[in-house]
N, C-alpha and C positions, 0 to 999 in steps of 0.2 A: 492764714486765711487768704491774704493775698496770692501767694504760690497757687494754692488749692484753685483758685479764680480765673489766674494765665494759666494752669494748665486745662481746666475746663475749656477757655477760650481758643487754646491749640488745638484740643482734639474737636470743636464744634469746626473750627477753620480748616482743618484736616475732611472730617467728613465732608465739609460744605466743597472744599476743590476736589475731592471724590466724585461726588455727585456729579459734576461737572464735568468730569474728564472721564469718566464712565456707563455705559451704558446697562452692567451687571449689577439689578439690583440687589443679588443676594449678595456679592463682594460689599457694597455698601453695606448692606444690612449686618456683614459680619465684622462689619468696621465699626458700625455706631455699637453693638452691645460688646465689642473689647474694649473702647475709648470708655462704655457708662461703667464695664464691670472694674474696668481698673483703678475709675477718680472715683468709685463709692467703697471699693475694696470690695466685689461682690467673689461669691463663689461661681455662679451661674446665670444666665440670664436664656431669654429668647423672644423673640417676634413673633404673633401669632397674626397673621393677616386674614380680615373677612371677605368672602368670596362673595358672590351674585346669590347664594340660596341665606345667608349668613350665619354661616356655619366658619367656624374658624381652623386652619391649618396652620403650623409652625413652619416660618420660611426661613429663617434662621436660628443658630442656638452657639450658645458659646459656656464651655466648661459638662456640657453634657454630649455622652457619647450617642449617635446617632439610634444606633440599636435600642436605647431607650426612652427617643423621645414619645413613641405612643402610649407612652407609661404615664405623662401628662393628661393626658384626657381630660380628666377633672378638672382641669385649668380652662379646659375652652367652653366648656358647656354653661348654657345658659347665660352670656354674658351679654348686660343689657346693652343695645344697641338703639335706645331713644336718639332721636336729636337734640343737640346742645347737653349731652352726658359728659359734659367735660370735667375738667379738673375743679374749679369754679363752683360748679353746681355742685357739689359733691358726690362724683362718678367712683362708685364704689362696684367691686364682685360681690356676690353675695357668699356667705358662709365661707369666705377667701380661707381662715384658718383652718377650718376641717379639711377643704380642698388640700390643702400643702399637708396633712396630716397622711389623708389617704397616698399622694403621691408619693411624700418622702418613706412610708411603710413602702409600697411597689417597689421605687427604686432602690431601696436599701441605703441610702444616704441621711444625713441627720440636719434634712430642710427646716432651719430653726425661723428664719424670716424670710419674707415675702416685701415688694411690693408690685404694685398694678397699678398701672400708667395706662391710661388711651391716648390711642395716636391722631389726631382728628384733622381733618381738612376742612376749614369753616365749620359749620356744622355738624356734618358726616364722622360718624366714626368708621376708619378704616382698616385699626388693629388695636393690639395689644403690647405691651412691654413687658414681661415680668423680670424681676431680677431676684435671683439668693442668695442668703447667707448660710454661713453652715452654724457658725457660732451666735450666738443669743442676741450678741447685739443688735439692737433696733434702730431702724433706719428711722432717721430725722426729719424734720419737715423739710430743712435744707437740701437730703439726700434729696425728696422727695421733688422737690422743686427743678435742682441740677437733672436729675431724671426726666422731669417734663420737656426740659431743654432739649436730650437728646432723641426722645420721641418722638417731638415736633420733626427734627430732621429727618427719621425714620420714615416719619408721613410724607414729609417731602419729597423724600426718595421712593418711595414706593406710585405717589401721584403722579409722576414723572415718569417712571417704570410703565404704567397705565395709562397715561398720555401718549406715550413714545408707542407704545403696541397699539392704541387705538389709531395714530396716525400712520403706522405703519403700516393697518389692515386696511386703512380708506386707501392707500397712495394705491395696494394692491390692488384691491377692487374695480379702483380708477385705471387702473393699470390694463385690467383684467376687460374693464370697459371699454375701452379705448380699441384695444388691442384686439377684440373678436366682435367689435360695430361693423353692419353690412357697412353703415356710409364709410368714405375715407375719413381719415381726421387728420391733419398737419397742424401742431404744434409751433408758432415761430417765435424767436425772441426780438427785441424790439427794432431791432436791424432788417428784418425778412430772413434771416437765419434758421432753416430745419433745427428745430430741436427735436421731434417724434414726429414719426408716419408710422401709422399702423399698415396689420395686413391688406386689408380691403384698400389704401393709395398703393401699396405696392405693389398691387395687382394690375390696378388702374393705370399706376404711369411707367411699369417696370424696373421702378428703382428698387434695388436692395435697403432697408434701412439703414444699416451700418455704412452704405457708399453714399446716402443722403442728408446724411447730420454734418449740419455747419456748411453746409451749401446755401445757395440764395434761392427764395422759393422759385425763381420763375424759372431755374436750370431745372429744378426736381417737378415741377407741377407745370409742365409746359404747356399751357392751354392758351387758345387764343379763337376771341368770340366771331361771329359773322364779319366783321369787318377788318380779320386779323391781326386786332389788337390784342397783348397777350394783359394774363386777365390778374397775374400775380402784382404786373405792372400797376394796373390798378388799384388794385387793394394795396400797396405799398404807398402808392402815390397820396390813396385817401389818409393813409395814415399820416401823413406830413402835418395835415390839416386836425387834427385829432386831439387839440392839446389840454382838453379837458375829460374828468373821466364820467361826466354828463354823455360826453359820446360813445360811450360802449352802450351806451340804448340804443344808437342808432344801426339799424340791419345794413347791409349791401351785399344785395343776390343780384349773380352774375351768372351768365350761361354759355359754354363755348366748349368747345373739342380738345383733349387733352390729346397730344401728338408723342406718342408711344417713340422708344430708340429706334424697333424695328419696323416706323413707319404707320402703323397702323392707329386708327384714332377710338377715344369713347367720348361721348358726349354726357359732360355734367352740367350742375349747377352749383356754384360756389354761397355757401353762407360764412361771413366770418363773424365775430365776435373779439372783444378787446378786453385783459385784463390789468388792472393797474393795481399800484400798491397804497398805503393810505396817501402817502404825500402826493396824489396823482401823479404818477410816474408810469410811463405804459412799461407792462413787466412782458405782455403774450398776446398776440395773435393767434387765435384758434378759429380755422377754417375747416367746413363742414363738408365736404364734397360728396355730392349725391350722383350716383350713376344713372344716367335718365336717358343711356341709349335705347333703353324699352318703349318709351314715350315718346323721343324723336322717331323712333321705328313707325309706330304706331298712328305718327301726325301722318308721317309721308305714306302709311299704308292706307289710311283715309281720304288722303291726297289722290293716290293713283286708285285708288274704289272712286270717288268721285268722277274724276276722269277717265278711266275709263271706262266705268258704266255709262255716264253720259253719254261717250263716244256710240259705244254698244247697241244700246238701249234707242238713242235716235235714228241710226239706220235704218232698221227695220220699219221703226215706225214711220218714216218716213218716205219709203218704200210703199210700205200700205198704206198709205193717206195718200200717195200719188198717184199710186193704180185705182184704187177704190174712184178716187174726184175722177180721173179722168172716162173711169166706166160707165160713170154716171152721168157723162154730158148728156143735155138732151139733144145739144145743137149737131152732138153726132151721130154717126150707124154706123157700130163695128162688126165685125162680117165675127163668126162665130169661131173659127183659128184664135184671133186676135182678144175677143174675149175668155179664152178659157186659156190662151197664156197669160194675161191678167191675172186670171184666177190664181193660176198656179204660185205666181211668183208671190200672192197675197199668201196663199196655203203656207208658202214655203217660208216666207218671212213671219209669220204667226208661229211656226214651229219654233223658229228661231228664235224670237222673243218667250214663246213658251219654254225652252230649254234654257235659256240664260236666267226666266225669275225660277227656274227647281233648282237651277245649279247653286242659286244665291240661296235658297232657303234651305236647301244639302247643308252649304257651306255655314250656316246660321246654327244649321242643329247642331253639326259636329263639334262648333264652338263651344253649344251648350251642353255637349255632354247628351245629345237628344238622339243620337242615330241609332233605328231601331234596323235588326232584320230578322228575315222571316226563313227561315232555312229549311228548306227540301233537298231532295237527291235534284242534283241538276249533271246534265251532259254537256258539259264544256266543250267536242268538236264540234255536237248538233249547234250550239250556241255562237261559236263561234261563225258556222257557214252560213246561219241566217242572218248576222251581220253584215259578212262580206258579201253576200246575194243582195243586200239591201244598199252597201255600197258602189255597187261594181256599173248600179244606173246612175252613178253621179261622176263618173270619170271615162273616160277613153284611152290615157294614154297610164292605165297601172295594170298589172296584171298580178291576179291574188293567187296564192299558194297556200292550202292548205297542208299542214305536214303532222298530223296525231300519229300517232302508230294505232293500229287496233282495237288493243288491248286497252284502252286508255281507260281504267277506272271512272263513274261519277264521282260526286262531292258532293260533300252538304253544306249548303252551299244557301243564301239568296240570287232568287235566279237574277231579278231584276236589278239587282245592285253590279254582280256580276256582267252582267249584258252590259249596266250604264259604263264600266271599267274597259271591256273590249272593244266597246265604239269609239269610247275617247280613245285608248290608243291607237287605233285600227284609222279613226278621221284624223289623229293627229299626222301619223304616215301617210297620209295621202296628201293631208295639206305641206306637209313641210318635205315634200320631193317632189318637187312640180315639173320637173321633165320626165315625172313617168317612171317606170322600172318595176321590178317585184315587189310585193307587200307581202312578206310570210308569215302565218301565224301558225303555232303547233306548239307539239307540247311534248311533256318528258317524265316517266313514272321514279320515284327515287323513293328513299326506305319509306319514308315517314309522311312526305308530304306528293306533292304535282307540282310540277312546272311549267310555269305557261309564255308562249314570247312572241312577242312582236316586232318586225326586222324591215327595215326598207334600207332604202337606197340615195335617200335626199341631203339635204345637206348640212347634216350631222351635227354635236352638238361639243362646243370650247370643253375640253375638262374642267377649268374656272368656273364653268356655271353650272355642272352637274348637279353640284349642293344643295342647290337654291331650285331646282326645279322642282319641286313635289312642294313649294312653298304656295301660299294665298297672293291671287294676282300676281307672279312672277312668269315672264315672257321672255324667251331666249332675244338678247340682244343681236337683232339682226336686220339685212333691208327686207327681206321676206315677212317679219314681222306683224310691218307696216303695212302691210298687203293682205294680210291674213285677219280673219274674223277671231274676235276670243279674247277671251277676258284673265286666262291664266288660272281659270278653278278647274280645269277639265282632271290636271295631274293631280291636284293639292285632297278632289275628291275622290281622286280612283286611291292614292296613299291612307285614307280615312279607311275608305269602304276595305280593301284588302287585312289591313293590319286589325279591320274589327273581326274579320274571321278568323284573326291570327296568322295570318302569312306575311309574306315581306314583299318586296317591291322595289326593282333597281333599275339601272340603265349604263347601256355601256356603248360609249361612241366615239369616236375621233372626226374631227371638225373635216366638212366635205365627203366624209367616207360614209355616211349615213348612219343608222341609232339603232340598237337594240334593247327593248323592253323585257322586262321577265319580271313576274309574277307569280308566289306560291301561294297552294293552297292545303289543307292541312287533310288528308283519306281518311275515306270514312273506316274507322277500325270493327272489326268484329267484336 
């Protein structure tokens, strides 16, 4: 009885550094029924484990050949799966004898005993045990017991098995989260050490990940806020002070410009966060990095909208409340030359103000997805020579060129949206070549679409800033500039109105040699 005890106690000790030293539950599984079938003397056994619908499948088997384990059947059906159906309670199969009757007829063998063990975790039942004899002898309460024994570990291994793939599919998950989040995420250990940067920071700072693990964050996350302090510094520095894990409540949102290898900067905002283990021990700094060059765009594009509307917006009016006050002294008499150039320049500066709030409420629709046209046959040379006729009284020193060929097909076209796109161009040329020269406009028939251009002679435009020209509020950086009326929606609206009829819209220039505009438009097809 003793031997029979140590060796029970081996093979439970055997399974038990299995377990541990493996992660293949069925290799265990086919360790605990050759360890039960051998200290009970069995012919056969198997493991049947309950699934999520609780329906049972055999995940191991020992003494039976594979090709007949669905010959079992009978074994798994209906088996009760209450809670606390343990051994204890008296956790029995029902009809267990018929069942092995029908079975041992199937497989042709002469299944004389049975028994049926649950494998249970606390409560939960989460298999079965069976084991066979072939000969008559009947299993004892003793067998019956040492069997519970080996069950138990069954269950073990199998909860473990199911732990280990539940923790496996979170880490992936987490993994999977991490890894396709727009924001950045940097992972550190409690040094400022990279442990993980997803896509979205390696986007952000141009670090490769595999070139950024086991770096210090402020090599990899180079950012440094308005007063070029760098921002890892910080959050490193706070962590010094950090020594309870009461302070992972406490937030620290930072904001500053990450300075890319190749120069170039994006503007974030740093959230971190601290993990610790139970003994407060800071184990992770996890920092959030949010790309928020959209919003700094967007402050400074509010920025120069404010400024320079104001600018805009006061001249004129100020102009008219000068002329106006002064037409209106009584103390004076102005001879009638002198009041109707008053006038004028009042006409003229209302026009002004009047084209600056359509431009802005243009530029409002197209925001909202609002810009409507109205498309007729229009004749783009007739169009074009009543602009330049309408220019040609505000200059002396340009001389305009028309250049259509004949044949120039119409377009369907809105005329007046059209018309507003060939004045902006047509006054842009005029304003930005002020010593005068040719302004040519004309056009060119190609398979599909027209081509339309405008060409002077002034003083041309950086290739650096060609990008940005068709942009909201964007003004070629120059001293001309400052001299020049406009708000910088003339291009960003003719880009709107063109591309809503479907055509494109480009410029081709070298700085001092003056600009070329072209614009297409899509023929009207038969």
């Amino acid at each position: 009885m003793l031997d029979y005890r140590l060796r029970q106690r081996d093979y439970l000790l055997a399974i038990s550094r299995a377990m541990t030293s493996r992660l293949d539950v069925r290799a265990v599984l086919r360790l605990v029924l050759e360890s039960a079938a051998e200290l009970l003397g069995a012919d056969a056994a198997f493991i049947a484990v309950r699934d999520n619908q609780d329906a049972f499948r055999i995940r191991a088997a020992y003494g039976i050949p594979s090709q007949m384990l669905h010959l079992f059947t009978p074994l798994l059906e209906n088996i009760p799966v209450l809670p606390g159906a343990g051994v204890s309670a008296g956790w029995t199969i029902p009809d267990l004898s018929w069942r092995l009757h029908l079975v041992s007829t199937a497989v042709g063998l002469p299944l004389r005993q049975v028994v049926a063990l649950p494998m249970m975790i606390g409560d939960q039942l989460i298999g079965v045990i069976y084991v066979f004899r072939l000969t008559g002898l009947a299993f004892s309460e003793d067998d019956r017991q040492v069997l519970a024994s080996f069950a138990d570990q069954a269950a073990i291994a199998i909860q473990n098995a199911r732990l280990y793939q539940q923790l496996l599919a979170e880490k992936r998950r987490l993994d999977a989260i991490i890894e396709h989040s727009a924001d950045g995420i940097m992972i550190l250990d409690a040094y400022c050490r990279v442990e993980v940067i997803n896509r979205a920071l390696e986007r952000m700072t141009g670090w490769r990940s595999g070139d950024a693990v086991g770096r210090h964050c402020a090599e990899v996350l180079n950012a440094v806020n308005a007063q070029g302090q760098p921002l890892c510094g910080r959050v490193c520095a706070a962590l010094e002070q950090a020594e309870e894990p009461a302070g992972a409540e406490e937030t620290l949102y930072l904001e500053g410009d990450i300075v890319r290898p190749d120069g170039s900067k994006v503007s974030v905002g740093i959230n971190h966060s601290l993990l610790w283990d139970e003994e407060g021990r800071l184990l992770n700094i996890i920092l959030d990095v949010h790309d928020i060059t959209r919003f700094r765009q967007a402050e400074e594009l509010q920025s120069t909208f404010i400024s320079v509307i104001s600018h805009e917006l006061k001249t004129p009016v100020a102009l008219i409340k000068g002329y106006a006050s002064t037409l209106r002294r009584e103390d004076a008499h102005w001879d009638e030359a002198t009041v109707r150039e008053g006038l004028r320049i009042i006409e003229e500066e209302s026009d002004r103000l009047d084209q600056l709030i359509s431009n802005l409420l243009d530029a409002s629709r197209i925001q909202a997805g609002g810009l409507k046209l109205e498309l007729t046959d229009v004749s783009l040379p007739r169009l074009a020579e009543k602009i330049v006729n309408r220019l040609r009284t505000q200059t002396s020193v340009h001389r305009f060129e028309l250049a259509f060929p004949p044949d120039f097909p119409p377009v369907f076209a809105d005329e007046e949206r059209i018309s507003q796109v060939l004045y902006n161009l047509l006054n842009n040329a005029v304003k930005y070549s002020p010593r005068g020269g040719t302004i040519r406009v004309g056009g060119r028939v190609l398979d599909h679409e027209v081509m339309v251009y405008v060409s002077d002679e002034g003083i041309g435009i950086p290739k650096e800033e060609q990008n940005r020209l068709f942009q909201r509020f964007y003004r070629v950086d120059s001293g001309l500039r400052r001299q020049t009326p406009g708000v910088g929606l003339g291009l960003y609206l003719s880009r709107a109105i063109i591309e809503a009829h479907g055509g494109r819209i480009w410029v081709e220039s070298e700085a001092g040699k003056g600009a070329t505009f072209y614009f297409t438009l899509p023929r009207i097809t038969e």
